[in-house]
Steps between C-alpha positions, in 0.01 A plus 500: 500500500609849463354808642429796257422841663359813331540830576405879413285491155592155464287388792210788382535259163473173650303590814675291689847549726588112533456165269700181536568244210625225424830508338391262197209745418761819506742321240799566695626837387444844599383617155251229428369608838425800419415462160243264638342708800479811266465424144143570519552803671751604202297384240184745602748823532452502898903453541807526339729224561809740493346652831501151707748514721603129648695389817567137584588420904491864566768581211402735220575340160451587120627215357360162436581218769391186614239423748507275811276308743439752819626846244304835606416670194417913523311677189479865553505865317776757479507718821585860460533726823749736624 
């Protein structure tokens, strides 16, 4: 299983904070992951997928990794503030 949290507009989106699946239904990278939470999201004009931000066990990444059993997984916006 691995935990996927939403924040900020991506939370508004999904209206919800917290989901948990299973590994085999994520595909086991980072990018299918998200391709697969927000495609439909994309596809109606709601989001742009160059404005997801991603973390994996608390880490901000933009690149592409692999997934594990028991992985935290973090969608959120950019953050502006001063």
């Amino acid at each position: 299983m691995i935990d996927i949290l939403f924040f900020g507009r991506m939370a508004d989106l999904m209206r919800e904070r917290r989901i948990s699946l299973d590994l085999t239904d994520a595909r086991g990278t980072l990018f299918r992951l998200r391709e697969e939470i927000f495609q439909a999201l994309v596809d109606s004009g709601r989001i742009t997928p160059g404005l997801i931000r991603m973390s994996v066990n608390q880490v901000v990444t933009h690149s592409d990794q692999p997934l594990s059993d028991g992985d935290e997984v973090a969608f959120f916006s950019v953050f502006s503030g001063g």
